[in-house]
C-alpha positions as CSV (number, residue, x, y, z in Angstrom):
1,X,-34.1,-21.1,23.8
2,X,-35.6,-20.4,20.5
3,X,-35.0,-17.4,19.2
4,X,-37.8,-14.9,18.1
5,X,-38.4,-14.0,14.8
6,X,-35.7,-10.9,13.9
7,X,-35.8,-8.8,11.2
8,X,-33.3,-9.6,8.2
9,X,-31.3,-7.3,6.3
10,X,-31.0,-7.9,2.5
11,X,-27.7,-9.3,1.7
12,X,-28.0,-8.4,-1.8
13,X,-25.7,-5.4,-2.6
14,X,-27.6,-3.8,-5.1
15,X,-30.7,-1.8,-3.7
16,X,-34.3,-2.5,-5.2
17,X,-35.1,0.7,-7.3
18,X,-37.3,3.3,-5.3
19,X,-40.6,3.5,-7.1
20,X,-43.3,6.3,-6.5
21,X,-46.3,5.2,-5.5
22,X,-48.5,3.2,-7.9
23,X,-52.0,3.1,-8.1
24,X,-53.1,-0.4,-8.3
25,X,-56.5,-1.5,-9.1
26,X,-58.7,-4.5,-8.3
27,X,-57.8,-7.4,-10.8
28,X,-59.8,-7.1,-14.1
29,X,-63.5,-8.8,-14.2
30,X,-62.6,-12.5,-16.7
31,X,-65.5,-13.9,-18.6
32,X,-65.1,-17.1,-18.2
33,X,-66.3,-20.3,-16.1
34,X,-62.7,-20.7,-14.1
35,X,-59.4,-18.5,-14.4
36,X,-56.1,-17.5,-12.8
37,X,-52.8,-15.9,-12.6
38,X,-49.8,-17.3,-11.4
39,X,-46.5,-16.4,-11.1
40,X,-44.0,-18.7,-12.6
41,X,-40.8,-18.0,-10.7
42,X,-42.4,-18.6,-7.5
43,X,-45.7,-20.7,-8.2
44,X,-47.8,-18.6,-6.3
45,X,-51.7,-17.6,-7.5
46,X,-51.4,-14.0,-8.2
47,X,-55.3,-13.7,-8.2
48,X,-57.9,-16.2,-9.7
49,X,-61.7,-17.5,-9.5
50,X,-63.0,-20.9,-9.5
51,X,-59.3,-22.0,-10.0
52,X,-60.2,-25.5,-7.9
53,X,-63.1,-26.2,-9.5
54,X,-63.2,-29.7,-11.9
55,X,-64.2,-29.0,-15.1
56,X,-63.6,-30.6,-18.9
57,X,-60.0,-29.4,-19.7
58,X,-60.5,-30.4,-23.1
59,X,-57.4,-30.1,-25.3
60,X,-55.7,-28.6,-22.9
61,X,-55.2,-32.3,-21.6
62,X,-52.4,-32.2,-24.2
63,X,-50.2,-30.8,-22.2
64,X,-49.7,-33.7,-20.0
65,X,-49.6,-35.6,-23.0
66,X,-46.8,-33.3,-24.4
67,X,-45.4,-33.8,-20.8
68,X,-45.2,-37.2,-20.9
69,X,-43.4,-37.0,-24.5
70,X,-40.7,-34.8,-23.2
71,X,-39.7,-36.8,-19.8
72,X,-40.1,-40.3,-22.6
73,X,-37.4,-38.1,-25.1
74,X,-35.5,-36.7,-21.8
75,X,-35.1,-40.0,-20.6
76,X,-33.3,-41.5,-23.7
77,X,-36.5,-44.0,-24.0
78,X,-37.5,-42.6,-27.6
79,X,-35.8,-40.3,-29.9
80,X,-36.9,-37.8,-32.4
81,X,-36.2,-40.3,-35.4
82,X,-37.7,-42.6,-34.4
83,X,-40.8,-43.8,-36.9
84,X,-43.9,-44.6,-35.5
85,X,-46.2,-46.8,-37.5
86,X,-49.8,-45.3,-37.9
87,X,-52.7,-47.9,-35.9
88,X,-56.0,-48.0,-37.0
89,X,-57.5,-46.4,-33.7
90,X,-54.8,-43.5,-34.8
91,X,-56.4,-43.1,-37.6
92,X,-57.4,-39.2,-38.8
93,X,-60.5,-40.6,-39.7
94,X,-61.6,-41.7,-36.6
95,X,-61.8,-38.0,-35.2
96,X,-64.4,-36.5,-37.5
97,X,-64.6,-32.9,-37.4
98,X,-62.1,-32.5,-34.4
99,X,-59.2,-31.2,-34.7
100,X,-55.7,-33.4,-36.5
101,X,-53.1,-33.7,-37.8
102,X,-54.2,-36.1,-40.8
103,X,-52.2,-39.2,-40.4
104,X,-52.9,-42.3,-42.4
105,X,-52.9,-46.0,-41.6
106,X,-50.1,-47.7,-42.2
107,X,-47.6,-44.9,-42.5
108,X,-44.5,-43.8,-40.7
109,X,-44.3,-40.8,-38.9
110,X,-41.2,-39.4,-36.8
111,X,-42.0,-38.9,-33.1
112,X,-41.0,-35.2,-33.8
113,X,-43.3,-34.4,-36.7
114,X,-46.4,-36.2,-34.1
115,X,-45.2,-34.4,-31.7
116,X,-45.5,-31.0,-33.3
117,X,-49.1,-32.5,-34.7
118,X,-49.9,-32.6,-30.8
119,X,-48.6,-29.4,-29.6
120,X,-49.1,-27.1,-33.2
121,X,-52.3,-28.8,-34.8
122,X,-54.0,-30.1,-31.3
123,X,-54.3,-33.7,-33.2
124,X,-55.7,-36.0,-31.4
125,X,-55.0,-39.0,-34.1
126,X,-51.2,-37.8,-33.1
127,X,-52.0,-37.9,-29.7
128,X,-53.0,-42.0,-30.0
129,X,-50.0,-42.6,-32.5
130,X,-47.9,-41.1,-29.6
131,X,-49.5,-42.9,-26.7
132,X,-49.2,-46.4,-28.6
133,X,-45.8,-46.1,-29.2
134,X,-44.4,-45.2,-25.7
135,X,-46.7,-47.4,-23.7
136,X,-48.2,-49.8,-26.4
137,X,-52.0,-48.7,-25.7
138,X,-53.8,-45.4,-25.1
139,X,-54.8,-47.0,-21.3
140,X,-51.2,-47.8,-20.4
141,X,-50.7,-44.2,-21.4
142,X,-53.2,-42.5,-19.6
143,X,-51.8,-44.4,-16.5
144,X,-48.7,-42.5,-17.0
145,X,-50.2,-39.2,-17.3
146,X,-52.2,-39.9,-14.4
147,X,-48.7,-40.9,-13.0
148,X,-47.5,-37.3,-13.4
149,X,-50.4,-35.4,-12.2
150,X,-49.7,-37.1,-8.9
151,X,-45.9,-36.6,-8.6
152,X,-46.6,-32.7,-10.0
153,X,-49.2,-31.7,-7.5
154,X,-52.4,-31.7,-9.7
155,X,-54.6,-32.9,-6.7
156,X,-57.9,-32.3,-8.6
157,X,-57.1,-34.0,-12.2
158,X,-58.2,-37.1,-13.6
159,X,-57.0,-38.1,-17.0
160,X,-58.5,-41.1,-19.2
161,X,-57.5,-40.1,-22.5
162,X,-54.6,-38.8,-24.1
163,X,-56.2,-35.8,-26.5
164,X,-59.1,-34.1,-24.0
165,X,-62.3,-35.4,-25.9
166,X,-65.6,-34.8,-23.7
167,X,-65.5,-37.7,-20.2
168,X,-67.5,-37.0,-17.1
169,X,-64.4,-39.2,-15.4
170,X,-61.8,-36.6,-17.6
171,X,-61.2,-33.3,-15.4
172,X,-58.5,-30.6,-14.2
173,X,-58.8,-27.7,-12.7
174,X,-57.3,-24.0,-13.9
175,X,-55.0,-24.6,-10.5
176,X,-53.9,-27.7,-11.8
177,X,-53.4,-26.5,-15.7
178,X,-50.8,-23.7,-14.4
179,X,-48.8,-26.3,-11.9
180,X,-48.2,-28.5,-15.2
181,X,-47.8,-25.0,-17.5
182,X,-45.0,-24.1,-15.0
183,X,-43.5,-27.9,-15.0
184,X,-43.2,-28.2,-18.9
185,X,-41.7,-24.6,-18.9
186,X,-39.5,-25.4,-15.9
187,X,-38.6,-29.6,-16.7
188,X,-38.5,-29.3,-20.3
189,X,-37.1,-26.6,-22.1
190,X,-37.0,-28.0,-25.7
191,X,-40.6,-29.3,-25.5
192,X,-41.6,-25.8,-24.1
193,X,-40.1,-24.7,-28.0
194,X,-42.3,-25.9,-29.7
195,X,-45.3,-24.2,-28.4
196,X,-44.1,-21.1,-29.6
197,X,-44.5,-22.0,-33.6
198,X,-47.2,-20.5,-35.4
199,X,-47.8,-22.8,-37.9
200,X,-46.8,-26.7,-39.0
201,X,-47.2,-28.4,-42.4
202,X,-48.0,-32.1,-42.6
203,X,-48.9,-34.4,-45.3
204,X,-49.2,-31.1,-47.8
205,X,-51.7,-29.3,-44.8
206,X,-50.6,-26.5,-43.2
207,X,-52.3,-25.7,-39.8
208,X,-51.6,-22.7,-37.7
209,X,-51.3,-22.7,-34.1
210,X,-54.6,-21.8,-32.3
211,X,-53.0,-19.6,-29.7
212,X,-53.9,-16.1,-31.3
213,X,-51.5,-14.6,-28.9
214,X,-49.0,-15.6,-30.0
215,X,-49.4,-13.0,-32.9
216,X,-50.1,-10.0,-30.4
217,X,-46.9,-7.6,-30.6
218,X,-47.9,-6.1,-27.7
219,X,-47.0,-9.0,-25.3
220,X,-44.1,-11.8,-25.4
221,X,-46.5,-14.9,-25.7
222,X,-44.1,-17.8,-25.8
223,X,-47.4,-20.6,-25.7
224,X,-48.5,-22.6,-24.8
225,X,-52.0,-24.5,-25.7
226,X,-55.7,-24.0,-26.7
227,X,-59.1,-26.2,-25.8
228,X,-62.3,-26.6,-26.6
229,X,-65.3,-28.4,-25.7
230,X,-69.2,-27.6,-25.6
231,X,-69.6,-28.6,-22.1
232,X,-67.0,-26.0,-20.8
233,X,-66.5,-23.4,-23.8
234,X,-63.4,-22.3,-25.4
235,X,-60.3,-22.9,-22.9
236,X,-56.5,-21.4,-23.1
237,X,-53.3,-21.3,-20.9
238,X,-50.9,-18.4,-21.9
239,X,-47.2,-18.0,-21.0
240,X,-45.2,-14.5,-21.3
241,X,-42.0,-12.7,-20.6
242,X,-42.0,-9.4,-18.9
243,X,-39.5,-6.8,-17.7
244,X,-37.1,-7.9,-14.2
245,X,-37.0,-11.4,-14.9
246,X,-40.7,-11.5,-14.4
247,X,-42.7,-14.5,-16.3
248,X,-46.8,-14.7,-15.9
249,X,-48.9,-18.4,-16.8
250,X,-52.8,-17.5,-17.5
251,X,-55.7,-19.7,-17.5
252,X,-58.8,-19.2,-18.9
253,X,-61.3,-22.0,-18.6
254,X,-64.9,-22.0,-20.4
255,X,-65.0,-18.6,-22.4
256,X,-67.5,-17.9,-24.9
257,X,-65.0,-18.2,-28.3
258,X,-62.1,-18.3,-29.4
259,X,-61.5,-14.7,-29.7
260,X,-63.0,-14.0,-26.0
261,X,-60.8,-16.5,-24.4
262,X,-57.7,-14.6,-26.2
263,X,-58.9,-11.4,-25.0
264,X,-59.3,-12.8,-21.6
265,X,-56.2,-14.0,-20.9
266,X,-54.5,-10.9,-22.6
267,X,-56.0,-8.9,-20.2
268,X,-55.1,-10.9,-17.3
269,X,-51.4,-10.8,-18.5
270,X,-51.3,-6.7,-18.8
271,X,-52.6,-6.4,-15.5
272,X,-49.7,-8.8,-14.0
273,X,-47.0,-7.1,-16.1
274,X,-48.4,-3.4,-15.4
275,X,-49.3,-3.9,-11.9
276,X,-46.7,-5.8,-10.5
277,X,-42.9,-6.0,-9.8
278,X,-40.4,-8.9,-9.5
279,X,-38.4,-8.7,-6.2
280,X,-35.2,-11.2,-5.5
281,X,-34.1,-10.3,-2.2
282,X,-32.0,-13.0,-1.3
283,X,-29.7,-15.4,-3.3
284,X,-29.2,-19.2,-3.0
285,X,-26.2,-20.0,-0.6
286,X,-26.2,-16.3,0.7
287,X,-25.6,-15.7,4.5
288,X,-28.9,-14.2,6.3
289,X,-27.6,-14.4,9.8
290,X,-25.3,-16.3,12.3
291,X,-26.7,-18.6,15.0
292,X,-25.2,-20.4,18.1
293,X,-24.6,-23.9,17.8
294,X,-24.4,-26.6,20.8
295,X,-22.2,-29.4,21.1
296,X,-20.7,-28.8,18.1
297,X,-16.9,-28.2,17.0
298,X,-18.0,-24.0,16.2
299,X,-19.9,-22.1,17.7
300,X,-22.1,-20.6,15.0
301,X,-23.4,-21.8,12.1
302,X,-24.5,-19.4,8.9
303,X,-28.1,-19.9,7.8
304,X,-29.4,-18.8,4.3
305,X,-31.6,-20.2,1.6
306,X,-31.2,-23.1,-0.5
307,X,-32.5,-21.4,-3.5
308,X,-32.6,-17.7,-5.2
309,X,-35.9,-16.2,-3.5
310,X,-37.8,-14.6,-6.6
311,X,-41.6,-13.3,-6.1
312,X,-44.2,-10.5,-7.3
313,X,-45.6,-8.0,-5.3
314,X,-47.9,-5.2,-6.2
315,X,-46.0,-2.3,-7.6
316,X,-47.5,0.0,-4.6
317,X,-45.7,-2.1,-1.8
318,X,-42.6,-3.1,-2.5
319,X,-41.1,-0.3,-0.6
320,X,-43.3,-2.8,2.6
321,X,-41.7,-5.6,2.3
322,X,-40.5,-6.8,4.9
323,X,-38.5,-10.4,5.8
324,X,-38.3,-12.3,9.2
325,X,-36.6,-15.7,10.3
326,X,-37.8,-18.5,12.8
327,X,-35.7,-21.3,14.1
328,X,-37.4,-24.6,14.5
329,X,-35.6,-25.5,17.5
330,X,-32.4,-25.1,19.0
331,X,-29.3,-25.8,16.9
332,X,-27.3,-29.1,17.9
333,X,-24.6,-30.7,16.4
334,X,-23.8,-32.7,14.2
335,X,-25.6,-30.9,11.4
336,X,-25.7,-32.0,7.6
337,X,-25.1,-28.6,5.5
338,X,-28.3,-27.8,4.0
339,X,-30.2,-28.8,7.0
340,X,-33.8,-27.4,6.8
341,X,-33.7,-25.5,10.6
342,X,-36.7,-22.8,10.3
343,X,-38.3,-20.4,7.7
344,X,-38.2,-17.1,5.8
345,X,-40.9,-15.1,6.1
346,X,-41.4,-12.3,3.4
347,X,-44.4,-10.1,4.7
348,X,-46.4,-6.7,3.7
349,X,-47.2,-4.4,6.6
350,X,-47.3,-7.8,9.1
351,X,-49.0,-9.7,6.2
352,X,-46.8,-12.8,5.8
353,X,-47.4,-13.4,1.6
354,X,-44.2,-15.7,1.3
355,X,-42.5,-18.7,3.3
356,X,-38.9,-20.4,2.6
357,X,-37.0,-22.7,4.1
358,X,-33.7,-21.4,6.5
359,X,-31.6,-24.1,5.8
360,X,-27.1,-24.5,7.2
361,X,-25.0,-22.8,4.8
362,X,-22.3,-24.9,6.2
363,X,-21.6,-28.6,8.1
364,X,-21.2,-28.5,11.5
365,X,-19.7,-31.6,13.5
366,X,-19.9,-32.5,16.7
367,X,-17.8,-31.1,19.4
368,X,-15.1,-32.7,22.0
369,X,-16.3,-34.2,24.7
370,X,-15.4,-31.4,27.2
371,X,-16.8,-29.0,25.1
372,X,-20.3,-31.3,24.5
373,X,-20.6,-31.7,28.3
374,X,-19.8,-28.3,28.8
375,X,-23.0,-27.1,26.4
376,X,-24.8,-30.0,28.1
377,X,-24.8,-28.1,31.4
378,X,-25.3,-25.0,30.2
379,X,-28.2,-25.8,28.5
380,X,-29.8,-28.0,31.7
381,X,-29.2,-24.8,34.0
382,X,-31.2,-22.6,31.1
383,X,-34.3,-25.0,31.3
384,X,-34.1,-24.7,35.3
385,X,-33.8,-21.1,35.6
């Protein structure tokens, strides 16, 4: 039989702190055309508007490009040293007004100072010197970006060039934008490091960092990137460090200026912080509970989670949280350890707000054969009666 979901006691020793009461209000009012929180150590969409909606991510398409970068240096393919010979179709001249890093034909630049040109100075003449150097043209590039929106999720992007200038075929989402914020924070700590510099000098031009927040005391803005376009307005994603562990991503698509969309997303951040609270209430490889095994050489098996369950809840009900387990199916041997066998659910006054895998804590081989026929019977006479 399978057994009913059971309530779960938290194996973790220390106690979440007892809180009074909080207050908490409805999430602010954003000006902008699409926005969003999300929490990074779970992934989940703390509140948002529009976040599914397609719209002109502008240079906040350089993100996958950075992404693409990082896995390329990860992967031993480039290096940092390396010198990348300037194109033509690189050229800073071929970008006008918009924004660059100032790279001349015919030059050699190391892939680190073009990749601070991407991240720092949003160049988009470093962006094609990049893309022509790890996959020979800006197309074979965009394929690979395109690539990585697939394999991270981003269900509603469509890249076709590597720097975000204005295509009706070039689109993300703010959804999307935070599932790749949290994957270049997450996969790639040492590009992440670079987001947080305020300023980069190149060819005797210094730029600053567009990012204004990252000059606000009153949060820990560690990046990451800024956009803008006239068809959607002034665009920024925002990462920050909080109390408990706690780490927010904002997006704020299509604000007014540059000072708005700072303003915006600094608003959304102080509500996450203020408002809400980190809980972990169960470690990775931690024993939840015992179940009965059949035809197998124990009788019970341990069940727990597979990873450290981390996630925010309001501040007002964390003393109502509440976790349940649910077994797929009954538990037979032979059983691989970390064999998914039902869920976690994490719920708020019989809201379920969280799901995780229950997974075996431990292997579990099959039985003898007295002992297999034995469970065989038992379990024929349970379906009958």
């Amino acid at each position: 039989m399978i057994p009913q979901p059971t309530p779960l006691a938290t194996p973790d020793p220390k106690p979440q702190p007892q809180l009074n009461p909080v207050a908490v209000p409805s999430p602010p009012n954003i000006a902008a055309k699409a926005w969003l929180l999300m929490d990074y150590n779970s992934g989940e969409i703390l509140f948002g508007e529009n976040a599914d909606e397609r719209l002109p991510p502008a240079s906040l398409t350089k993100m996958m490009t950075s992404y693409v970068i990082g896995q390329t240096l990860k992967s031993g393919q480039i290096k940092p040293t390396d010198m990348v010979t300037i194109s033509k179709n690189a050229w800073a001249k071929n970008y006008g007004d918009s924004s660059k890093m100032f790279v001349e034909v015919g030059k050699q630049v190391s892939v680190e100072n073009l990749n601070k040109g991407i991240i720092i100075d949003s160049g988009n003449d470093a962006c094609i010197a990049m893309a022509e150097y790890i996959a020979g043209s800006e197309d074979s590039f965009v394929s690979l970006m395109n690539e990585w929106a697939t394999k991270l999720g981003m269900h509603n992007t469509h890249f076709v060039n590597a720097h975000g200038l204005y295509n009706i075929d070039h689109y993300s989402t703010a959804h999307d934008l935070a599932i790749l914020a949290r994957a270049l924070i997450h996969d790639l700590p040492n590009e992440y490091a670079i987001y947080s510099q305020k300023d980069f000098t190149f060819n005797g031009i210094a730029q600053h960092n567009r990012n204004r927040l990252l000059w606000d005391k009153s949060l820990t803005v560690d990046g990451i990137k800024t956009g803008h376009v006239s068809e959607a307005g002034f665009n920024l994603v925002a990462s920050a460090t909080g109390p408990e562990n706690m780490r927010l991503i904002s997006v704020v698509i299509g604000a007014n200026s540059e000072q708005q969309r700072a303003d915006e997303s600094k608003k959304l951040l102080t509500y996450g912080f203020r408002f809400y609270q980190n809980v972990q209430p169960y470690k990775k490889d931690t024993e939840l509970t015992k179940q009965r095994v059949w035809m197998g050489d124990k009788l019970k098996v341990s069940l727990g989670t597979d990873r450290d369950i981390s996630l925010l809840v309001p501040r007002n009900e964390v003393s109502r949280l509440k976790a349940d387990f649910q077994l797929n199916t009954e538990l037979k041997a032979p059983l691989k350890q970390g064999t998914p066998v039902g869920s976690i659910f994490l719920s708020v006054d019989g809201k379920d707000i969280a799901k995780y895998p229950l997974v075996t804590l431990d292997a579990i081989h099959e039985g003898g054969i007295f002992s297999r026929l034995w469970d065989y019977l038992t379990l024929f006479l349970q379906k009958l009666f």
